[in-house]
C-alpha positions in Angstrom: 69.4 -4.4 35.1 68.8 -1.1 33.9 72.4 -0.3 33.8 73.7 -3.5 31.6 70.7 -3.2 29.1 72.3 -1.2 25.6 71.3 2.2 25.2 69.6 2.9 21.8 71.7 5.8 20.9 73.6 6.6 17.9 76.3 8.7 17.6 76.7 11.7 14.9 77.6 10.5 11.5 80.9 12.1 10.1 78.0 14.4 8.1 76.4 15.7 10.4 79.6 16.0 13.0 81.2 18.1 9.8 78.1 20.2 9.9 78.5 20.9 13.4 82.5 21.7 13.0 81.9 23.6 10.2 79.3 25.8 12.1 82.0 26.8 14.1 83.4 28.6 11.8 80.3 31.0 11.7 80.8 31.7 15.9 82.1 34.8 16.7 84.4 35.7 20.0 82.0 34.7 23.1 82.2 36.5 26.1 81.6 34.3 29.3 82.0 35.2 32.9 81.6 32.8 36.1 81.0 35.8 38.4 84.5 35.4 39.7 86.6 35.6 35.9 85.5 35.9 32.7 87.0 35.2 29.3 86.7 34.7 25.7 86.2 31.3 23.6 85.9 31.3 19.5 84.4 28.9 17.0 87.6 27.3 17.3 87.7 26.7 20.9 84.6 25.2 19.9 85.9 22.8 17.3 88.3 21.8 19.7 86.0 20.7 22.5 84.4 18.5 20.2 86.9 17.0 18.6 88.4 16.4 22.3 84.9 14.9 23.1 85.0 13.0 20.1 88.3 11.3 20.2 88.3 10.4 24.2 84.7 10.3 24.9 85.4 12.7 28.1 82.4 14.0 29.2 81.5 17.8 28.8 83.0 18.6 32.2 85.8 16.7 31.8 86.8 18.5 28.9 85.7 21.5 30.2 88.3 21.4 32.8 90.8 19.4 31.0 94.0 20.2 32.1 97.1 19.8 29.3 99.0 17.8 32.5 96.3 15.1 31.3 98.2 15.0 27.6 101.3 13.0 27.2 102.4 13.1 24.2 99.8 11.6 21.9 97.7 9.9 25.1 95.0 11.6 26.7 94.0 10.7 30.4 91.1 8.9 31.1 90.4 8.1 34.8 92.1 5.3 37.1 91.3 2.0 37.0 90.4 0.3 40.6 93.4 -1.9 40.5 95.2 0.6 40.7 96.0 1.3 36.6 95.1 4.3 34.5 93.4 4.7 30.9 94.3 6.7 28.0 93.0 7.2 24.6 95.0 8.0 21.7 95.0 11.2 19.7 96.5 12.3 16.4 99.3 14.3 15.6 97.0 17.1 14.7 94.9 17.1 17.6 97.6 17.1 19.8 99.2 20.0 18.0 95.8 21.9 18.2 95.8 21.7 22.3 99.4 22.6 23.0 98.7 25.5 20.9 95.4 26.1 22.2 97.4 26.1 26.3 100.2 28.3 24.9 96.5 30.7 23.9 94.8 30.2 27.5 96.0 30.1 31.0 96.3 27.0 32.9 92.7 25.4 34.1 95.2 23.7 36.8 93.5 26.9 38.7 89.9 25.8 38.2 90.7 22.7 39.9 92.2 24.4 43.2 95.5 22.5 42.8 98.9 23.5 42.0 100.6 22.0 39.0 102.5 19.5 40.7 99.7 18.2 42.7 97.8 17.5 39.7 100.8 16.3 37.4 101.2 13.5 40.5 98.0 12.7 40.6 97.1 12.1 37.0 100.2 10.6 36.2 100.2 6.7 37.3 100.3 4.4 34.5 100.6 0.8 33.5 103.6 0.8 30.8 102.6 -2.6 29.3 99.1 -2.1 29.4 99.0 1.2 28.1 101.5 0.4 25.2 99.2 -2.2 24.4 96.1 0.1 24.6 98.1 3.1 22.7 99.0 0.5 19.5 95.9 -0.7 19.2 94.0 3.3 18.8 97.3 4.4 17.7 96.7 2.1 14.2 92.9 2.5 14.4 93.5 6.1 14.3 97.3 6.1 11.7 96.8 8.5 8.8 93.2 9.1 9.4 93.1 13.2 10.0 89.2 13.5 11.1 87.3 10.1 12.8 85.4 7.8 11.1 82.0 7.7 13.5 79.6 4.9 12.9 76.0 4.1 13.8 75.1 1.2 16.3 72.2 0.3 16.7 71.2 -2.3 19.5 70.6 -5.6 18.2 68.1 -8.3 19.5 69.2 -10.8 21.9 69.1 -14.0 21.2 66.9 -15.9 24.1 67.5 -19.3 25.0 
């Protein structure tokens, strides 16, 4: 029951999600290190992680590891469906331009996942064509000249009980 009951959560309005973005532009280069490698990340690393985050609704490890042989073209993959279909979500142009240029910046997290290219490019590749043109038309036009998203509040309603 637990599961199927609405969570009263509300996501960030688009003030306070340009609050956050814009504090990104106050982060300095951040040295990290996983006792085996270590690296950099800047403010705008960070502004891409959230926008990532905020267009797909990947999770933070998800996007963590995100892997540009997930990207094609404007579609971002999901996870598999148990019939045997996968799900994408739709980016913009711009968001799309801002991760190939962040890959051609950062070496390939296909490494972090302890699988060559081609073993992840097969596995994350599978798709539905009609389904997923569907899918991409209908984000696609939600999304159409619309350069940041428009994020509303939901609140949980009452039931009605019969």
């Amino acid at each position: 029951m637990g599961a199927n009951r609405v969570a009263n959560k509300a996501p960030y309005t688009d003030q306070e999600l340009q609050r956050i973005i814009d504090a990104c532009d106050n982060l300095g280069d951040v040295v990290w290190s996983n006792g085996r490698e270590s690296g950099v990340y800047t403010g705008e690393d960070v502004k891409d992680f959230i926008w990532m985050m905020a267009y797909t609704g990947l999770r933070v490890s998800d996007v963590g590891l995100f892997n540009m042989s997930r990207l094609k073209g404007n579609e971002v993959f999901l996870r598999p469906k148990k019939n045997g279909g996968d799900v994408f979500a739709y980016i913009p142009d711009w968001l799309r331009d801002r991760l190939n240029a962040w890959a051609k910046r950062r070496a390939d997290v296909a490494d972090l996942l302890g699988d060559d290219e081609k073993t992840v490019r097969e596995h994350y590749s599978r798709w539905v064509p009609e389904r997923q043109a569907r899918l991409t038309k209908i984000l696609k036009d939600a999304f159409d000249d619309k350069p940041k998203p428009k994020l509303v509040a939901i609140r949980a309603g009452s039931r009605d009980r019969h």
